[in-house]
C-alpha positions as CSV (number, residue, x, y, z in Angstrom):
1,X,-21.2,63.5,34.4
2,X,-18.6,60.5,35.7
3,X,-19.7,57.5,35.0
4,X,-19.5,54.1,37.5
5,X,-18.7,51.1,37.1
6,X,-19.3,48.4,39.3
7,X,-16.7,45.5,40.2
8,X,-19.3,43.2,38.7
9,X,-19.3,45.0,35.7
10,X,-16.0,44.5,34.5
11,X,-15.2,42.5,31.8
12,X,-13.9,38.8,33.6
13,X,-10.9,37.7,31.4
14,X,-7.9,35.3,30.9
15,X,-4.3,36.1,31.9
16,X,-1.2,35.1,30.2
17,X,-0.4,32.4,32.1
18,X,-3.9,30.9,31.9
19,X,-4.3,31.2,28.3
20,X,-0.3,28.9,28.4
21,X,-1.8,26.5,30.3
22,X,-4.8,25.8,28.3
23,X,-2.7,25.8,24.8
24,X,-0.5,23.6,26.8
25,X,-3.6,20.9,28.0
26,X,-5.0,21.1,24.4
27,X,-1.1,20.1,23.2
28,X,-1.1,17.2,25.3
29,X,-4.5,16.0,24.5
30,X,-3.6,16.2,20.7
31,X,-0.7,14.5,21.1
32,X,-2.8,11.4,22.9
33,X,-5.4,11.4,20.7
34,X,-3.6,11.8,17.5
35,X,-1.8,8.4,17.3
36,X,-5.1,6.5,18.7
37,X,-6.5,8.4,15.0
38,X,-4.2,7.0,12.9
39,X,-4.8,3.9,14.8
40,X,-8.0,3.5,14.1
41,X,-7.5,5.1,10.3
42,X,-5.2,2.2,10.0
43,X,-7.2,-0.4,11.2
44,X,-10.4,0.9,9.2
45,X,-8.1,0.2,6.2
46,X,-6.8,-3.4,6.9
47,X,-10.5,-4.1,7.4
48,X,-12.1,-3.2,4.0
49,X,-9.0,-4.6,2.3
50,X,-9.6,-7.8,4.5
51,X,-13.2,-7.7,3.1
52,X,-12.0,-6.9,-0.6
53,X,-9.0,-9.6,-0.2
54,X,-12.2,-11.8,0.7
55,X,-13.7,-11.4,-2.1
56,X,-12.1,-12.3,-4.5
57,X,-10.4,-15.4,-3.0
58,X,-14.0,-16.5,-2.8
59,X,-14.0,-16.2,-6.7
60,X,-10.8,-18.1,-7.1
61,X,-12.3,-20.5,-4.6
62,X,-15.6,-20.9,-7.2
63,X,-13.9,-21.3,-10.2
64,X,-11.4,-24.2,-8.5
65,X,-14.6,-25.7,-7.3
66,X,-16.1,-25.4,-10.9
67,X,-13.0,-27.1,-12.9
68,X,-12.0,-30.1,-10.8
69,X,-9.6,-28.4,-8.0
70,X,-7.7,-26.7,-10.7
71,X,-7.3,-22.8,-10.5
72,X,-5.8,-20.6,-13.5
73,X,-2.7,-20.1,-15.5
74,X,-1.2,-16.6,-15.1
75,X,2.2,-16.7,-17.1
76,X,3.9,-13.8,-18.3
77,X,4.0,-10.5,-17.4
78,X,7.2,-8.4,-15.6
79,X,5.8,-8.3,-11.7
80,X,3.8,-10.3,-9.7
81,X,0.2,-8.1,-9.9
82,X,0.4,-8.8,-13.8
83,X,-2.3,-10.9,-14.5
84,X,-3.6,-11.8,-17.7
85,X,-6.8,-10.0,-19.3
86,X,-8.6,-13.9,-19.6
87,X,-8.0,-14.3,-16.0
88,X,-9.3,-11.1,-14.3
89,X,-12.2,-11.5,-16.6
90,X,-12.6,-15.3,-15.0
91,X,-12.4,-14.6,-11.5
92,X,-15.1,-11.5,-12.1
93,X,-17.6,-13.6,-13.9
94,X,-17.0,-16.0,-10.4
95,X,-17.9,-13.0,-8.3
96,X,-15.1,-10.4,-7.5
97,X,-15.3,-6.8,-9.2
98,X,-12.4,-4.5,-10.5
99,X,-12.5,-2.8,-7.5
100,X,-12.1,-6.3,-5.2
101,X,-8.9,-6.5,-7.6
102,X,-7.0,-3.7,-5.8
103,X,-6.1,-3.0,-2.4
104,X,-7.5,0.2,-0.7
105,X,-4.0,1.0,1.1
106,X,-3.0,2.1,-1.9
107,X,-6.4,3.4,-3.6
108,X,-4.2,5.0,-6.9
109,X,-2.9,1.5,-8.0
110,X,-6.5,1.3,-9.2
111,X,-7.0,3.3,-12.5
112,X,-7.4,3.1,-16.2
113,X,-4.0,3.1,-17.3
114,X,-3.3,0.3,-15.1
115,X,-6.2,-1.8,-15.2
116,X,-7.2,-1.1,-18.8
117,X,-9.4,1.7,-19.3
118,X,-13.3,1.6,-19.7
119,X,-13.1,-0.4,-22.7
120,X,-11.7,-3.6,-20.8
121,X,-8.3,-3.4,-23.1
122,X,-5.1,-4.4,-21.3
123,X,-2.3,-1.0,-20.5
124,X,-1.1,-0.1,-23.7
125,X,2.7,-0.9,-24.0
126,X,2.2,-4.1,-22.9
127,X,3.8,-6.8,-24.8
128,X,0.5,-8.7,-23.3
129,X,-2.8,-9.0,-22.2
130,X,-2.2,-7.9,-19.0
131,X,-3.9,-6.1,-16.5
132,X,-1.5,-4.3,-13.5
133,X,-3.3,-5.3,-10.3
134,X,-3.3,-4.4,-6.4
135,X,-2.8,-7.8,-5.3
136,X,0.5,-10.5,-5.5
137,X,-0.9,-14.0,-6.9
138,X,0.5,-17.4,-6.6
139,X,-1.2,-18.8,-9.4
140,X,0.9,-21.0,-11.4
141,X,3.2,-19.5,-13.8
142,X,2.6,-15.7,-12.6
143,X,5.4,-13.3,-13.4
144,X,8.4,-13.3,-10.8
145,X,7.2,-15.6,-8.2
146,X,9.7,-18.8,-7.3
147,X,7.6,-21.3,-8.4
148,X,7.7,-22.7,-4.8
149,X,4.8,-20.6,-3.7
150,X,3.2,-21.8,-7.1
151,X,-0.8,-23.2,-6.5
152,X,-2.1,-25.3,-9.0
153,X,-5.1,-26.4,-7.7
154,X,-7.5,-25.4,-4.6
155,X,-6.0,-28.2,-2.4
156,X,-2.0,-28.2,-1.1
157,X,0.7,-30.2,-3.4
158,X,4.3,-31.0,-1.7
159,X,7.0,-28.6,-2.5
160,X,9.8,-29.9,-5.0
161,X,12.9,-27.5,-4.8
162,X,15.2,-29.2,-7.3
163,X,13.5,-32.5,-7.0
164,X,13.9,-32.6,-3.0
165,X,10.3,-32.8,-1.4
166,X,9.9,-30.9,1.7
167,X,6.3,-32.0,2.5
168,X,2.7,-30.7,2.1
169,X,1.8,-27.6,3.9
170,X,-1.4,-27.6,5.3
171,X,-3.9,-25.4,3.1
172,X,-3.8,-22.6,6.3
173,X,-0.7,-22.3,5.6
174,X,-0.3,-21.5,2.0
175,X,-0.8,-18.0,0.5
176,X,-2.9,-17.7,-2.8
177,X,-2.9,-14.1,-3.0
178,X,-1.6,-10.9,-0.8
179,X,-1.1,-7.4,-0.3
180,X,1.3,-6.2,-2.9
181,X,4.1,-5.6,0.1
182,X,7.2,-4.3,-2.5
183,X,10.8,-3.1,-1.7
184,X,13.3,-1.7,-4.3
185,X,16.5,0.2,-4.0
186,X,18.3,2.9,-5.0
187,X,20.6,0.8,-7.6
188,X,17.2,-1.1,-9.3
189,X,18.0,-4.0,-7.3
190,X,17.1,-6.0,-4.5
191,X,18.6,-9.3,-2.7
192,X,16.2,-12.0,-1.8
193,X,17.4,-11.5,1.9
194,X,15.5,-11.8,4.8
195,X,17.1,-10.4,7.5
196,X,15.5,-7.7,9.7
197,X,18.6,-5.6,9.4
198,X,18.8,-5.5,5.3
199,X,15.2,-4.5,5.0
200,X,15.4,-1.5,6.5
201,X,18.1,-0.3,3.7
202,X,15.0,-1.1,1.2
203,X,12.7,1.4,-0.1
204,X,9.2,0.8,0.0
205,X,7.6,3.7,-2.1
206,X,8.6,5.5,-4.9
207,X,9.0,2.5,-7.1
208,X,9.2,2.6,-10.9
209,X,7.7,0.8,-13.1
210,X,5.9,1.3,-16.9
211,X,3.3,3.4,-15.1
212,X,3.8,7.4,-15.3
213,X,3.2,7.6,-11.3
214,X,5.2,5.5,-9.1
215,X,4.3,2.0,-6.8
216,X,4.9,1.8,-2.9
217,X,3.6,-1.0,-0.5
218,X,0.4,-0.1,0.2
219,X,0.2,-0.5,4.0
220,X,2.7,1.7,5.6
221,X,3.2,4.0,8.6
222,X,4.4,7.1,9.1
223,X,7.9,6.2,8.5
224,X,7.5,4.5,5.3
225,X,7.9,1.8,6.2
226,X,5.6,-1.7,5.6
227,X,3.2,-2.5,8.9
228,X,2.1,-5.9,7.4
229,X,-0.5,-7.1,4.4
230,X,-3.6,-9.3,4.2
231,X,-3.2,-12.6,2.9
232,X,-5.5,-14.8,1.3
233,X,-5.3,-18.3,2.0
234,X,-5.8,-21.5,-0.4
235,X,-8.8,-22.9,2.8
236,X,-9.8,-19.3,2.2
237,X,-9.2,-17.0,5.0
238,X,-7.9,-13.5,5.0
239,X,-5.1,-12.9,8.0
240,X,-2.8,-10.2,8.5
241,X,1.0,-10.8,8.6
242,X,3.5,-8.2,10.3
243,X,6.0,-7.6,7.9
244,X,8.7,-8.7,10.4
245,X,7.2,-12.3,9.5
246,X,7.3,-11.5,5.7
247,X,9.9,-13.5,3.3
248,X,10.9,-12.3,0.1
249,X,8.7,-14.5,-2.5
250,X,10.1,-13.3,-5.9
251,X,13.0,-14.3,-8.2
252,X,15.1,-11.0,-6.7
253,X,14.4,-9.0,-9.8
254,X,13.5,-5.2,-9.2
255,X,11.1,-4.8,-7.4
256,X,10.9,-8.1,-4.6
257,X,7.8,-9.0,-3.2
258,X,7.0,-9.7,0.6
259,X,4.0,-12.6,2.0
């Protein structure tokens, strides 16, 4: 016997150039909605490392407060995140924590062989007791730095370049600690220069040092190239800085480092 099928029976379904049109309205919406993600993925991360940033300048901010305006000696060291074992240990019994110490744009910097290992001892190879940190300082005597951005105490001191004073920046306007924003180049180094043109000949990842793995800047887009950091001010804010506003702060030795 013939079986019948009515026309409501029939299976309803797509044709070709239905299905293309919906592959091509989910394209476009991807395409929309993906940089809005990374967006909001990238501001998510200058956040918490505003908050971590914010931290620990609060702990520098303590002990200043504790020891007559005077903040700590960091010389020695190679780079500007070296920092000496009796320091990190000072500004964590003041109220910032290992992981305050590193910045969450680039979450690998933080690790044994860098900080120290479990047993609080500094990386081994090091001529020091030093602890390879997330963050640039400007404490007094750190590794690198021009001695310009130097901060002695918790309030501003004029600026001596060669005994020439060029004034006393107000205390909003001087860095204490930022994003570890570093450039290198393919011949090891780098010239203190800070023209928009020359940085983009730098390299901002892939950056050797002692460690096994290698450094980059740790905010960076899709490019590889630097967005901006967080810095931490001596009145004790946290901005953000583009890194079109960035100077070169260190003595030109490989790698430089931005604020």
């Amino acid at each position: 016997m013939k079986r019948v099928f009515s026309k409501s029976s029939k299976t309803a379904a797509f044709t070709l150039i239905e299905l293309l049109v919906v592959i091509g309205i989910i394209g476009i919406l991807a395409a929309m909605l993906l940089p809005v993600l990374a967006r909001s993925k990238d501001l998510a991360l200058r956040t918490k490392c505003k908050a971590q940033m914010k931290s620990t300048n609060l702990a520098i901010q303590s002990y200043g407060n504790d020891n007559k305006d005077s903040l700590l000696n960091a010389g020695g060291g190679a780079w500007a995140w070296d920092t000496p074992v009796t320091v990190c240990n000072t500004l964590i019994q003041n109220g910032a924590t290992r992981a305050t110490l590193y910045d969450p744009g680039f979450p690998d910097q933080n690790n044994d062989t860098l900080y120290g290992g479990p047993g609080e001892m500094p990386p081994s190879g090091y001529s020091g007791n030093f602890r390879v940190l997330g963050f640039a300082f400007a404490f007094p005597g750190i590794a690198a730095v021009n001695p310009t951005n130097y901060n002695p105490y918790i309030h501003t001191t004029p600026i001596v370049v060669n005994g020439v004073s060029y004034g006393t920046p107000p205390a909003s306007d001087r860095p204490l600690m930022a994003c570890a924003t570093i450039s290198g180049t393919t011949s090891g180094t780098v010239q203190n220069n800070p023209l928009w043109s020359v940085r983009l000949g730098y390299t901002y990842k892939g950056i050797k040092g002692g460690w096994a793995k290698l450094h980059q800047s740790p905010h960076m887009n899709s490019k590889n190239f630097p967005t901006g950091g967080n810095i931490g001010m001596l009145d004790g804010r946290v901005v953000w800085r583009s890194f079109k506003d960035m100077l070169p702060r260190t003595d030109g030795n490989y790698p430089t480092f931005w604020w």
